[in-house]
C-alpha positions, -999 to +999 in steps of 0.1 A: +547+505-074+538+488-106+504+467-113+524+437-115+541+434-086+508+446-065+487+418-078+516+392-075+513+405-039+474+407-035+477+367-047+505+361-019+477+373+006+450+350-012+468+321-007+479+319+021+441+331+033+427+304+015+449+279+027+446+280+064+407+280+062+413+249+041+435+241+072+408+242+100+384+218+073+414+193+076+417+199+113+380+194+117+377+163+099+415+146+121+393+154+154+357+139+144+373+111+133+395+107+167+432+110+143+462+125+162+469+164+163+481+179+131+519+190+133+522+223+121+554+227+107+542+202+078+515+226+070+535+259+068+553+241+039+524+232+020+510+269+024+540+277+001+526+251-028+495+275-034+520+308-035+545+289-063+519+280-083+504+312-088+540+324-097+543+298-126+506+306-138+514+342-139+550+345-155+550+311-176+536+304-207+547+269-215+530+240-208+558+218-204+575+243-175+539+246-164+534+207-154+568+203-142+566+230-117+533+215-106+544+177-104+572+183-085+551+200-055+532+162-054+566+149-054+578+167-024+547+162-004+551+123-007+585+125+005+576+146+041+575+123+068+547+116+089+538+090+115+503+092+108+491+082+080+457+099+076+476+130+076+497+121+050+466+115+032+456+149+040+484+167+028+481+142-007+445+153-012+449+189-006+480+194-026+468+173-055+434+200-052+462+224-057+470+211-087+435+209-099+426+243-090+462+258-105+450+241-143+417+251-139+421+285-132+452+286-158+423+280-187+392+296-173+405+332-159+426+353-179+446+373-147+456+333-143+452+349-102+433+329-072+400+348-056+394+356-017+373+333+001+341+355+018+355+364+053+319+354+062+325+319+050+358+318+068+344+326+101+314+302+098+338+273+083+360+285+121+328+285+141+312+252+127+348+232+130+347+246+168+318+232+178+324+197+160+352+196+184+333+209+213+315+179+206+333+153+206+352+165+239+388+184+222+386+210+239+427+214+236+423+221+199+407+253+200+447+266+197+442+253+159+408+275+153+412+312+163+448+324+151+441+311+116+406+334+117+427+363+135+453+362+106+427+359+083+408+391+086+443+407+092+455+397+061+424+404+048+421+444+052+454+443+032+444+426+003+408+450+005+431+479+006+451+469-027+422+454-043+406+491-039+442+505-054+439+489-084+408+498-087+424+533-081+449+529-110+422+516-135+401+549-130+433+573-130+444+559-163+417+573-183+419+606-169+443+627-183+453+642-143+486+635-129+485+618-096+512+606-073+499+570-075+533+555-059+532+583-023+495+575-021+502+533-021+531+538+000+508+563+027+479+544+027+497+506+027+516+519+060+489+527+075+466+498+068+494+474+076+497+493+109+459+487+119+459+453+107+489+443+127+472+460+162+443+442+155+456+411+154+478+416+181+446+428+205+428+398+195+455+372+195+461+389+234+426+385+244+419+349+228+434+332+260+450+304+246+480+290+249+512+310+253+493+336+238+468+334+271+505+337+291+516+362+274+483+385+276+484+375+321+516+389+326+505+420+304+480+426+323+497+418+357+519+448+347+492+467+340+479+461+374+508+466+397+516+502+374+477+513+386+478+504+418+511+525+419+497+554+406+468+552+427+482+539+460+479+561+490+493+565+525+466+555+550+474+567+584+461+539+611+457+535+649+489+523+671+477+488+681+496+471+712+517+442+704+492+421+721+462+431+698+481+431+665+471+402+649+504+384+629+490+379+589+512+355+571+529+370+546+512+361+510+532+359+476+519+377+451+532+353+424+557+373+407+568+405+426+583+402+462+567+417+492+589+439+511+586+442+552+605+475+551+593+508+543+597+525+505+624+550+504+620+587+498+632+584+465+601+562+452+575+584+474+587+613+455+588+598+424+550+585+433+542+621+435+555+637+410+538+606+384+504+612+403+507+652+395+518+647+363+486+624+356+464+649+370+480+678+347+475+661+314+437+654+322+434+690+330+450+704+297+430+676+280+396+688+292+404+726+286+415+713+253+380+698+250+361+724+257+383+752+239+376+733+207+338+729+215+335+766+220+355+773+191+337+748+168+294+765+186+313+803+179+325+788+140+290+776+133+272+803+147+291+832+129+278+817+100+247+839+079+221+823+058+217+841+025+177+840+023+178+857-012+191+830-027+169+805-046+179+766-041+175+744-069+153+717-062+172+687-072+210+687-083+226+701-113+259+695-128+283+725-118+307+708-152+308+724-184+282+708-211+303+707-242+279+695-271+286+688-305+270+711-328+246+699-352+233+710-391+223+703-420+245+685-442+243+695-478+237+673-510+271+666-528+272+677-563+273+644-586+308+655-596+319+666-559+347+642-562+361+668-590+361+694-566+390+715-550+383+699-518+382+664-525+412+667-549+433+686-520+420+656-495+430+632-518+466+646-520+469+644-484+460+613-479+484+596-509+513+615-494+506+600-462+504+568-469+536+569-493+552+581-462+539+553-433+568+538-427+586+572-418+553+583-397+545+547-378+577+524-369+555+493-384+534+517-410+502+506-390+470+524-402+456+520-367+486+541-358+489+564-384+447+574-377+459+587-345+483+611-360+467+648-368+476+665-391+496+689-382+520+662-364+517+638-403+530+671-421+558+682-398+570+643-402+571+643-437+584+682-438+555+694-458+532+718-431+521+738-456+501+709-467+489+700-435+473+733-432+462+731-469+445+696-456+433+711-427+416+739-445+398+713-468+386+694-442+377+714-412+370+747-425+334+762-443+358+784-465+362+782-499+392+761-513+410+778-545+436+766-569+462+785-553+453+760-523+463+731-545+490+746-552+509+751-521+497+715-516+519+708-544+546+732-537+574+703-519 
């Protein structure tokens, strides 16, 4: 996956982050001052202004596309109808902070790209809005508070994980290693997408609130009936005379029916055969636990310590040390550049630069210095002066005038 579309995506994440903890703040401030409940709907549509902005700033580099695109946003917010009008006032003053925040971060940063709020500071701004409303006796709005904070850290894994990619691709440029960048993203953002999906799931079940809270009962209803059927047992009582038994009202159980008669054959087998099957998968998991303990002590303890060998006492670098070798340089003659070497230098470097245009597609020097020689002369079709040039400049032997002449030779 390319570096472009991963931070366009890592700024999808951000935004929408940053804008439902901007959500509870608004929430916060409609229940201390006694305003009606915010409708939500309104504020999944402003949740997009934040992702189109970041859009322009990233792919546009015109100023005039740049304030259209974010005037038009205002525009459309004016025209959503609400009944109340402190939220309407609400959705003006945070989309027109959108707009601030867009220019600003247009001319300050150069990735043009929105930063994560601290999942710290989200939690706190979550915990300090709840008990503002606590206090003031909404009770009912706590449905606004914890699945913006759920999504949050959620969402918030994600963005880690390709925030620590990147990071990835910066390092594995400058190496000259091939790595299979594109399995690795698509492995590892499966799997963290995975987790963060169950967790939210887990904590959305367990909030208890709203149909959320009705959703999670009947879950765990099920789970309920499905032990007690597993662990129900035939108990084997007295005979009682009709004139002693006692006549218990029948109770409903609230969403399964109570049956008079008795279970058939067919569901006391089945009740067996689940039970035995229970009990033979926790048998083959403990002698799989304790194989692999034995197996790990017997590993371990097969194991010799080599006493003869002396342990450094603090760590060394196992990697090769490749240093650059250093001498004297000698004094130049004062007519050095009259010498066989310079003049065969000299050569090279005229021929090169007659030929830029044919080496670099511009004729760039910065270009051309990254050329060596050998690739310069088998441009320009003369190797032989290449390794002439070569000889001159990298070698302690002794250049001659045959030397020059091969240079020559075309």
């Amino acid at each position: 996956m390319k570096k472009d579309r991963i931070l366009m995506l890592q700024e999808l994440l951000v935004t929408q982050m940053n804008h439902w903890i901007l959500f509870l703040i608004v929430v916060t401030i409609l229940g201390v001052i006694g305003a009606d409940r915010p409708v939500l709907w309104k504020w999944v549509l402003v949740s997009l202004v934040p992702l189109l902005f970041g859009i322009v700033r990233r792919y546009s580099n015109h100023f005039l596309i740049f304030v259209i695109s974010h005037v038009l946003p205002l525009a459309f917010l004016i025209m959503v109808p609400s009944e109340a009008w402190i939220e309407k006032m609400a959705l003006m003053v945070l989309g027109a902070g959108y707009v601030a925040y867009s220019f600003y971060l247009r001319i300050k940063t150069e990735d043009r790209l929105d930063g994560v709020l601290n999942p710290a500071a989200a939690v706190g701004i979550a915990g300090v809005g709840l008990l503002l409303q606590h206090y003031q006796g909404n009770r009912e709005w706590e449905s606004y508070y914890v699945p913006p904070v759920i999504i949050f850290l959620g969402l918030y894994f994600i963005q880690l994980y390709l925030e620590q990619y990147l990071h990835f691709m910066i390092v594995n440029d400058s190496s000259k290693g091939r790595i299979p960048e594109k399995q690795m993203f698509r492995s590892g953002i499966t799997l963290v997408i995975i987790f963060s999906a169950a967790v939210m799931v887990v904590l959305l079940l367990t909030s208890d609130i709203g149909w959320v809270g009705e959703i999670a009962s009947v879950l765990k209803m099920v789970l309920i009936w499905l032990l007690r059927l597993l662990l129900r047992g035939r108990e084997v009582t007295e005979e009682v005379p009709m004139e002693e038994q006692e006549v218990v009202p029948k109770q409903d159980t609230g969403w399964m029916p109570v049956e008079d008669a008795e279970p058939s054959m067919f569901w006391l087998v089945l009740e067996k055969i689940v039970i035995v099957l229970v009990y033979v998968v926790l048998i083959a998991l403990c002698l799989w636990a304790i194989y692999a303990l034995v197996a790990f002590l017997y590993n371990r303890f097969q194991q010799t310590l080599d006493k003869d060998k002396d342990e450094p006492d603090e760590v060394n670098d196992v990697r090769e040390k490749c240093e650059v070798e250093r001498f004297r340089k000698e004094r130049k003659p004062l007519f050095e550049f009259l010498s066989t070497r310079e003049r065969i230098r000299r050569m090279y470097k005229k021929e090169v630069w007659a030929a830029r245009m044919k080496l670099v597609t511009d004729g760039s020097p910065a270009f051309l210095k990254k050329l060596t020689a050998k690739e310069c002369g088998k441009a320009m079709e003369r190797e032989e002066l290449a390794k002439v040039y070569e000889k001159a400049r990298y070698s302690e032997e002794e250049c001659t005038g045959e030397d020059i002449r091969k240079a020559k030779d075309k």
